[in-house]
C-alpha positions in Angstrom: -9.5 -17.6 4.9 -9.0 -17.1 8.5 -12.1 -17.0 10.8 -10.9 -13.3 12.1 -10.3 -12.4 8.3 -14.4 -13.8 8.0 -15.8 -12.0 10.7 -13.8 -8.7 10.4 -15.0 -8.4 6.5 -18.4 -9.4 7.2 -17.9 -6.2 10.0 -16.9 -3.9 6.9 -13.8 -3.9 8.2 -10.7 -2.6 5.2 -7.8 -5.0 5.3 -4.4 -3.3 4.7 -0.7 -4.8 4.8 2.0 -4.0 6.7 6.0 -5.1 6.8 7.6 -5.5 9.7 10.8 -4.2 9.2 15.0 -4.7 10.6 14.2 -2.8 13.6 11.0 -4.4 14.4 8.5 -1.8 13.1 5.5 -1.8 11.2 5.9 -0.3 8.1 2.9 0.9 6.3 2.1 2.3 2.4 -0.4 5.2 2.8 -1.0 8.1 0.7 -1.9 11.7 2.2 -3.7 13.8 -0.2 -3.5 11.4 -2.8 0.6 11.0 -2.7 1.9 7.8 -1.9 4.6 7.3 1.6 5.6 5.0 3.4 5.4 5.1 7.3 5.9 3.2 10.5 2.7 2.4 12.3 2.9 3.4 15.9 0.4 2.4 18.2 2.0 4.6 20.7 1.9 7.9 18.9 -0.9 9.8 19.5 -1.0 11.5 16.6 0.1 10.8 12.8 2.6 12.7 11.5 5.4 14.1 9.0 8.4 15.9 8.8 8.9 19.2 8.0 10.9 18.3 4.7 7.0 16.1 3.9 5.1 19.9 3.9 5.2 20.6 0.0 5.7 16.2 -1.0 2.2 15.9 0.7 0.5 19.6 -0.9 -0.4 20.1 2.9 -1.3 23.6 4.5 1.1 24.0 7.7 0.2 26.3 10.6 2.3 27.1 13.5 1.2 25.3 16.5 1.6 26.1 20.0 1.8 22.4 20.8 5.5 20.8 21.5 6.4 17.6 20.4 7.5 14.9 22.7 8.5 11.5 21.8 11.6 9.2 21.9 13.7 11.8 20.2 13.3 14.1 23.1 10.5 16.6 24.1 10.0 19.8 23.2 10.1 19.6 19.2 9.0 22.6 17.5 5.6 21.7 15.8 3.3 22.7 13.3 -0.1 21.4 12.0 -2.0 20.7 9.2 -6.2 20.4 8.7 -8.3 19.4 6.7 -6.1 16.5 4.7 -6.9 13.2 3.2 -5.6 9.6 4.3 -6.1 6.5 2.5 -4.5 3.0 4.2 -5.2 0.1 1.3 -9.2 1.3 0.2 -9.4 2.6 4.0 -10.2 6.6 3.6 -10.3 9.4 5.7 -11.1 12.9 4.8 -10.7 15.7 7.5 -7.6 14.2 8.8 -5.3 16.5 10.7 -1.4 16.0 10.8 1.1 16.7 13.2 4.4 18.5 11.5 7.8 18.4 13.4 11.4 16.7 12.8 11.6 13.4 11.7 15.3 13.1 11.1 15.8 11.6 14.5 13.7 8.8 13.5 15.1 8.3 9.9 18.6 8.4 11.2 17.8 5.7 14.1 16.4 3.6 11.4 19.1 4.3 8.3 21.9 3.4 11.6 20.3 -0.3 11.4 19.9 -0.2 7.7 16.4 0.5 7.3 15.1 2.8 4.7 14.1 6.2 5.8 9.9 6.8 6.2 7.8 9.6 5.4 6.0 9.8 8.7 4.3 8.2 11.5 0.5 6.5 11.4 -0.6 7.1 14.5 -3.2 6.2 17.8 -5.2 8.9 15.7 -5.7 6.9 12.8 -6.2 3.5 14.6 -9.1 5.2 17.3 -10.9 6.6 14.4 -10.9 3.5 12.1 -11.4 1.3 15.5 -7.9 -0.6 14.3 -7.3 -4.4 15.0 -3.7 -5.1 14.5 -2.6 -9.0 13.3 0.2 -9.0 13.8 0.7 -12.7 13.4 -0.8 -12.0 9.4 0.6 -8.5 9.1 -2.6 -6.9 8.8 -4.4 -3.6 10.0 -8.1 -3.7 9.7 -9.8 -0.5 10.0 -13.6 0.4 9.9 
């Protein structure tokens, strides 16, 4: 075992898999109120989220938001959210998690264009402040406290 692997369990810290897939992202197993999806973690999204065609998959409450998304599918994306939720990354868990709702298809059909399989959502800077995130990259691992 890897002195960072040592340290980071002695810490309490949850150790959870990723892939790193065609296009070079991370992709991640998670389940949101206890259904299982897969996402792309994405340090520089600052909050998780899933598309609108996720609402009823995921049995999460939307609510119009005011907010507008921005991202590298363009900016100002029609949003809604979602309270009060549960996450679980590996045996990491995280009740009261809020999601951001808006459309994903840009993403899915950038990543189905270079033969990657479509994703559920995005696990954002959110997720990764609250659980204090180390990424190894080199081991494709997330730790999260």
């Amino acid at each position: 075992m890897e002195k960072l692997q040592i340290l980071l369990k002695k810490e309490k810290y949850k150790k959870i898999k990723f892939k790193v897939i065609k296009t070079q992202h991370l992709l991640i197993k998670a389940k949101i109120n206890g259904v299982k999806g897969k996402f792309i973690l994405d340090t520089g999204a600052s909050n998780s989220c899933i598309g609108f065609e996720s609402i009823s998959n995921f049995k999460v409450k939307a609510e119009d938001s005011t907010t507008k998304a921005a991202g590298a599918g363009g900016v100002g994306m029609l949003t809604q959210t979602a309270s009060q939720n549960k996450l679980q990354l590996g045996s990491w868990k995280y009740s009261g998690f809020e999601l951001v709702i808006f459309d994903l298809s840009h993403v899915n059909e950038a990543l189905i264009s270079y033969k990657a399989k479509p994703v559920d959502g995005i696990i954002g800077a959110d997720v990764l402040m609250k659980g204090k995130g180390i990424i190894d990259y080199f081991n494709h691992c997330l730790y999260l406290k």
